[in-house]
C-alpha positions in Angstrom: 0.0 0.0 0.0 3.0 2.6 0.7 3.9 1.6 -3.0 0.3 2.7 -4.2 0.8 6.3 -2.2 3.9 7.0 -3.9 3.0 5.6 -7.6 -0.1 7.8 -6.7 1.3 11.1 -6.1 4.1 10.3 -8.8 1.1 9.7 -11.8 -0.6 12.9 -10.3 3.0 15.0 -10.8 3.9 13.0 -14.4 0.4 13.6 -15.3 0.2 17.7 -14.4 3.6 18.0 -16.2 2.9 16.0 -19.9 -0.9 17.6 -19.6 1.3 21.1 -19.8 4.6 19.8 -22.0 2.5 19.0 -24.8 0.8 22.1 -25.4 3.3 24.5 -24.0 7.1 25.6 -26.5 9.2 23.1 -24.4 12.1 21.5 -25.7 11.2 19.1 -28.3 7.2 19.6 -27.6 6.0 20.6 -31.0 8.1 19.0 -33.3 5.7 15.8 -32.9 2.3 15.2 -33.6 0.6 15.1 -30.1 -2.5 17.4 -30.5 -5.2 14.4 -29.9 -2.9 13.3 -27.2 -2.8 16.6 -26.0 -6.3 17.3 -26.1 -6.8 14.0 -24.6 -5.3 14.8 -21.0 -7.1 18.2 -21.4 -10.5 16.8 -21.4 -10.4 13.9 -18.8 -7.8 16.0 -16.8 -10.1 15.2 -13.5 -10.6 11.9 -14.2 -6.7 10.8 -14.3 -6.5 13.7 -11.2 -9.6 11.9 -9.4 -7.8 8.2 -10.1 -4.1 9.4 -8.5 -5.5 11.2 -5.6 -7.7 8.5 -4.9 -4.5 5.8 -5.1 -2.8 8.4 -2.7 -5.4 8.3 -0.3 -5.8 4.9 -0.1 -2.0 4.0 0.7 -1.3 6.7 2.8 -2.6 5.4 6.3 0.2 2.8 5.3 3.0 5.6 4.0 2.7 7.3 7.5 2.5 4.5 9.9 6.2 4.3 10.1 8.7 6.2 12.4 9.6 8.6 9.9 6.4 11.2 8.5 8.8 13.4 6.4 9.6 11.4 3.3 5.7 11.1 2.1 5.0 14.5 3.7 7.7 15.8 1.3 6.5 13.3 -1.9 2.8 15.0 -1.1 4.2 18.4 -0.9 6.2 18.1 -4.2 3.3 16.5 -5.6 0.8 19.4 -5.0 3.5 22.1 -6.0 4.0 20.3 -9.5 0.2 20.6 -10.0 0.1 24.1 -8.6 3.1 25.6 -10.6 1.5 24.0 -13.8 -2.0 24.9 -13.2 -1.7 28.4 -12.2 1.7 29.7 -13.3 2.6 27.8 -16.5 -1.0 28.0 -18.3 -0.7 30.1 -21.3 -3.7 32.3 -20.3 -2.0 33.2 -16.6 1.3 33.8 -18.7 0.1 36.3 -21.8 -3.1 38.1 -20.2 -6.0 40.0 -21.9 -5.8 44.1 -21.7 -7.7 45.1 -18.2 -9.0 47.6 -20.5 -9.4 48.6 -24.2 -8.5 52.2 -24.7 -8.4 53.1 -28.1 -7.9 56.6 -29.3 -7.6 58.8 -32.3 -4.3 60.3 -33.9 -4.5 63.6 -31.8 -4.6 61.5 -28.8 -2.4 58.8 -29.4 0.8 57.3 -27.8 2.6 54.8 -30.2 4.7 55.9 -32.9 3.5 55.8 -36.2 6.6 53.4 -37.6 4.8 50.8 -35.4 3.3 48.0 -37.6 0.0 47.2 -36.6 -3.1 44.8 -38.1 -6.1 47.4 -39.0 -9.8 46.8 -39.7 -12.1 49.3 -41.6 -15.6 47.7 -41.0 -18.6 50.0 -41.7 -17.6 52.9 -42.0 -15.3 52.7 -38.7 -11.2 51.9 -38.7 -9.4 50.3 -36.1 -5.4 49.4 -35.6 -3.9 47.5 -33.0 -0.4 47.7 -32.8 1.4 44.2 -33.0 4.0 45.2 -30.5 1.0 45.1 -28.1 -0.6 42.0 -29.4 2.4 39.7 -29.5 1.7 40.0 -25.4 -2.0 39.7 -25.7 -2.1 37.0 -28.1 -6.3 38.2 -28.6 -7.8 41.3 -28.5 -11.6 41.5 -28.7 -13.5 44.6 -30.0 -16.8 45.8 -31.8 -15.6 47.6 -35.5 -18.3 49.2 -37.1 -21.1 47.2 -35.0 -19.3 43.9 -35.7 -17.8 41.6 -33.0 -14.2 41.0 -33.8 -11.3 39.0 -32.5 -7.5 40.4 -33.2 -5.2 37.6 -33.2 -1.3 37.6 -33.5 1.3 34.7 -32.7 4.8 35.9 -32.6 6.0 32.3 -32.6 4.6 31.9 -36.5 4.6 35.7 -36.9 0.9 35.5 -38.4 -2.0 38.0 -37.5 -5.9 36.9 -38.6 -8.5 39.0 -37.6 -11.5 36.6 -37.3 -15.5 37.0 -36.1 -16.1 35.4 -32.8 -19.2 33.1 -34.0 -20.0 29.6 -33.4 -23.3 27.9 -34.0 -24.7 31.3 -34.6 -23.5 32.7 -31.4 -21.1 35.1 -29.8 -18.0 33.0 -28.1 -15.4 33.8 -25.9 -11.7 32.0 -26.5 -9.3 31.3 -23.8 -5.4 30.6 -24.9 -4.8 27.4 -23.8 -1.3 26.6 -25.7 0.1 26.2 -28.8 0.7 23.6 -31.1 3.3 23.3 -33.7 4.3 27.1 -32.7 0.8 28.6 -33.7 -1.1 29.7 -31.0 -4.1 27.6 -29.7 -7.2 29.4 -28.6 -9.9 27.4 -26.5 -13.6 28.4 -26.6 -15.8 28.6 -23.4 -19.1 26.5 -24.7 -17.9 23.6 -26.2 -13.9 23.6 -24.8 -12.7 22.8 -28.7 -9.7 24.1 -29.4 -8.6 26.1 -32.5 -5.9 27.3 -34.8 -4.9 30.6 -34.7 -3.3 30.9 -37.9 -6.0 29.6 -39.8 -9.5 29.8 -37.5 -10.0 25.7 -37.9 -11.1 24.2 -34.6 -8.8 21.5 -34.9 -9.6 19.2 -31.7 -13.3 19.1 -29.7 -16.6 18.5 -30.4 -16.2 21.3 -33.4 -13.6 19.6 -34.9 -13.4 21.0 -38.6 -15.4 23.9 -38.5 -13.7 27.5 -39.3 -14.6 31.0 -38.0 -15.3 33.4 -40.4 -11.8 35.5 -41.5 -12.5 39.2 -41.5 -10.2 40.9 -44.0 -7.1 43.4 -42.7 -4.1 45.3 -43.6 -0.7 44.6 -41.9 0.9 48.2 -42.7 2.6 50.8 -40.4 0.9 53.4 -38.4 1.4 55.9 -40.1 0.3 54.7 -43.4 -2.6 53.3 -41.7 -3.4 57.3 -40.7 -2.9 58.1 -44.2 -5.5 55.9 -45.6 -7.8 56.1 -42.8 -7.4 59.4 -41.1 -10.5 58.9 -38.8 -9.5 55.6 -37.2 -8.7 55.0 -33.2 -5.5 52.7 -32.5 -5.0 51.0 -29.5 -3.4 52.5 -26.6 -0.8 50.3 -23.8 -2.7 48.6 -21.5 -1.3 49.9 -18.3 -0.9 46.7 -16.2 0.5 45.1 -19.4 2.9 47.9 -20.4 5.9 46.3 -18.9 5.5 42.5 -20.9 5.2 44.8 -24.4 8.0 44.8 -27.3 8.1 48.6 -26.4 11.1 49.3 -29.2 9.0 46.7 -31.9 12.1 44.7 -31.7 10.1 41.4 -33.1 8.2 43.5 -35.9 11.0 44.9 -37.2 13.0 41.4 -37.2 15.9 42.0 -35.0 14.4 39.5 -31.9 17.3 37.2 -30.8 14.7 34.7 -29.1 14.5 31.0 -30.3 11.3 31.0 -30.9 10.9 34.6 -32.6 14.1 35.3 -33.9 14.8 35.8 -38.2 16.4 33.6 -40.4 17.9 36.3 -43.3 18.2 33.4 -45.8 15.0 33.1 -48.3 13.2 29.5 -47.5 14.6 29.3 -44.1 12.2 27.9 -41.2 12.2 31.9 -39.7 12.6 33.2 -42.9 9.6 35.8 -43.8 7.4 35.0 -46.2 3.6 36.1 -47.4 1.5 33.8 -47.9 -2.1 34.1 -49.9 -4.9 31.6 -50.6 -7.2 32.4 -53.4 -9.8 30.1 -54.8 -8.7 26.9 -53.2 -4.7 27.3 -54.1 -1.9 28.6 -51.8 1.1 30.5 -52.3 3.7 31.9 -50.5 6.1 34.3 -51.7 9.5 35.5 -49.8 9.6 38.6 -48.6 13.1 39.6 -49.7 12.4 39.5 -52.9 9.3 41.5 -52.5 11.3 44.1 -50.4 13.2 44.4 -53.4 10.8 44.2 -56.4 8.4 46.0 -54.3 5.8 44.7 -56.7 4.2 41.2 -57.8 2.2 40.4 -60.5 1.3 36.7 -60.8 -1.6 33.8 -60.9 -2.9 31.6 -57.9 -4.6 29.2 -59.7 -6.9 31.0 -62.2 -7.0 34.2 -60.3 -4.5 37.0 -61.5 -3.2 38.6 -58.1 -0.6 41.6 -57.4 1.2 41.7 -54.0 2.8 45.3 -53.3 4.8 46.6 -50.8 4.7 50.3 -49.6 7.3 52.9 -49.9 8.0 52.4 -45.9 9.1 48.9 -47.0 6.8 47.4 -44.2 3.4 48.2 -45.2 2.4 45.4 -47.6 -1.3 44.4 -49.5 -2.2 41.9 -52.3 -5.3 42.1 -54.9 -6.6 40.6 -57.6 -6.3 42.0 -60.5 -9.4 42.9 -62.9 -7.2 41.0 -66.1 -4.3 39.0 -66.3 -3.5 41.7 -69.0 -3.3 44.3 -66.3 0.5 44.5 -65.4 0.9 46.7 -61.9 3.5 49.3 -61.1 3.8 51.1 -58.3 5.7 54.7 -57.4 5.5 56.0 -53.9 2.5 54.3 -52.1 0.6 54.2 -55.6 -0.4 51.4 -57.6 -0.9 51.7 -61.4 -2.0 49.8 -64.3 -3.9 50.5 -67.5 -4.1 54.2 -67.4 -5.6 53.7 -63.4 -4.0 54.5 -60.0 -4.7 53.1 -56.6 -3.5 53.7 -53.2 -2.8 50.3 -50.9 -6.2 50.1 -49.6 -7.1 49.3 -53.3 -9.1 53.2 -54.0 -9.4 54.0 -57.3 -7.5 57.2 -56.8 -9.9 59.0 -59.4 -12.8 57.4 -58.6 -12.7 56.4 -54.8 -15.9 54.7 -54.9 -14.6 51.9 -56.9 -11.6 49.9 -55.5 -9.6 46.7 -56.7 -10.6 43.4 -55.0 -8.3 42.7 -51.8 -6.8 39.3 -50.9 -6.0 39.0 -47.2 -2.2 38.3 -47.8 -0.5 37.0 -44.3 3.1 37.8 -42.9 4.5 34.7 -41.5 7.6 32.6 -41.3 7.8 29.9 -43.6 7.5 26.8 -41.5 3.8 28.3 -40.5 3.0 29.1 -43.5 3.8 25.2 -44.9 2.6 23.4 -41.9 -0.8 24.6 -42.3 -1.1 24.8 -45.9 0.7 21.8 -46.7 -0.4 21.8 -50.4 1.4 25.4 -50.5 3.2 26.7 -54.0 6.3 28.4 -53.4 7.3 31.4 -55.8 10.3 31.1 -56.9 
């Protein structure tokens, strides 16, 4: 029986630790295909915790009956700070928190510097930006954009932003971040507990296994091009409590992080290597950004669809369209796009007729082991 208490309080520690390792960036953790596992220890969590206090309890009376009462005093006590420290400092929601408050303002009032990059939202009528220096901490941001429900996502570990509407089954949900899984964040919802992929809005383990939420699109460009294409829009301001845990110098947005996990690899087709990646009527394809940085401008086909990716004159601001011909061959001086005879800004405006605008693609910023992993059928441009 003094075998069963220790083997008890061991399988509770082992337990606590893998139910964390496998969802968590720890050595070696998401190189592997554990998600159902994963997932697994996530949903029955109480019963395996129920089944090794239980075998605990019922050898202890034995553990303690001899002379000595520290050794399975100090097993129990190692036992419940293992199950502490990963429960309630090690969770990915108790590391990265939400903003206490939302506090968005317009350009009179605002604090961040208009070189930040952030992902902004024009929604009916109303424009939003949310810097990605502050959402790299937060992980989600929720807000209401032009009386739409929204959900601002960013993971620094696959350097992706989405910007999807909060809706399953009809219904408003709330998402927790529960881990991540081959380095893209993992976001958890409240009603069902399914789990879901950042980078791509696919519930990917739980009862909603499969389904997607809807992608809203947005623009990944600087501040201050941001202004100059919405002039009315509020940006996010620091979150007070948070300010601390924030890239405050955009060291990660402007690629000169020396972490692991969030560092950049200056060779094209590298794992950290930047790339942006678009999917257009069924097909993928990622491009690399240095030789966008260089050619500043794109014109190709995904598929069937004729598409041009741009990059602005800041050499950060970037945006992708399709293009109303494959005869229409894109140029672009300054911040303007032109083609037969027409201009457009990077918001797609028909500079002479602002009205009318080119079709936008929701390009995506990532490295390029995110972008493959989750669009395995990917093209490449070479």
């Amino acid at each position: 029986m003094k075998t069963i208490y220790y083997l008890g309080l061991l399988g509770l520690a082992l337990f606590e630790v893998l139910k964390v390792y496998f969802i968590m960036p720890m050595p070696g953790s998401q190189g592997i295909d554990s998600l159902g596992f994963a997932y697994f220890l996530h949903a029955h969590r109480w019963a395996f915790r129920t089944c090794f206090l239980l075998a605990a309890i019922a050898g202890s009376r034995a553990a303690f009956a001899g002379g000595r009462k520290w050794p399975p005093g100090l097993a129990a006590a190692s036992a419940l700070a293992v199950a502490w420290l990963f429960n309630f400092q090690m969770t990915a929601d108790r590391l990265f928190l939400q903003p206490s408050r939302l506090t968005m303002s317009p350009q009179s009032g605002n604090a961040v510097g208009e070189g930040a990059v952030v992902i902004g939202i024009e929604l009916g009528g109303e424009a939003r930006a949310y810097p990605v220096r502050f959402l790299v901490y937060h992980h989600q941001v929720r807000d209401t954009v032009g009386g739409m429900s929204v959900i601002v996502t960013y993971c620094s570990v696959c350097r992706t932003g989405s910007v999807f509407k909060p809706v399953v089954g009809g219904h408003l949900e709330t998402f927790r971040l529960v881990g991540m899984d081959h380095f893209n964040a993992m976001f958890e919802d409240a009603s069902t507990r399914s789990w879901w992929r950042q980078a791509t809005g696919e519930a990917v383990a739980g009862p909603l296994k499969g389904q997607a939420l809807p992608e809203i699109e947005a623009s990944q460009v600087t501040l201050g091009e941001w202004f100059r294409l919405h002039p009315g829009s509020l940006v996010m301001q620091p979150d007070e409590p948070s300010r601390k845990s924030y890239d405050t110098y955009g060291r990660f947005e402007r690629g000169i992080s020396t972490g692991d996990l969030t560092r950049t690899d200056r060779s094209p087709w590298q794992d950290k290597s930047w790339v942006v990646g678009i999917r257009v009527g069924g097909v993928s394809k990622a491009y690399d950004w240095r030789r966008l940085a260089k050619e500043r401008v794109l014109n190709d086909r995904i598929g069937e669809v004729p598409v041009v990716l741009v990059l602005g004159a800041d050499r950060t601001s970037f945006a992708a369209f399709e293009r109303p011909d494959a005869g229409w061959v894109f140029t672009v001086k300054g911040d303007v796009l032109s083609a037969n005879g027409r201009s457009f800004d990077l918001s797609g405006r028909d500079l002479a007729s602002p009205d009318q605008r080119l079709k936008s693609v929701n390009p995506h910023q990532e490295f390029w082991h995110s972008w493959r992993a989750f669009h395995p059928d990917t093209l490449r441009d070479t």
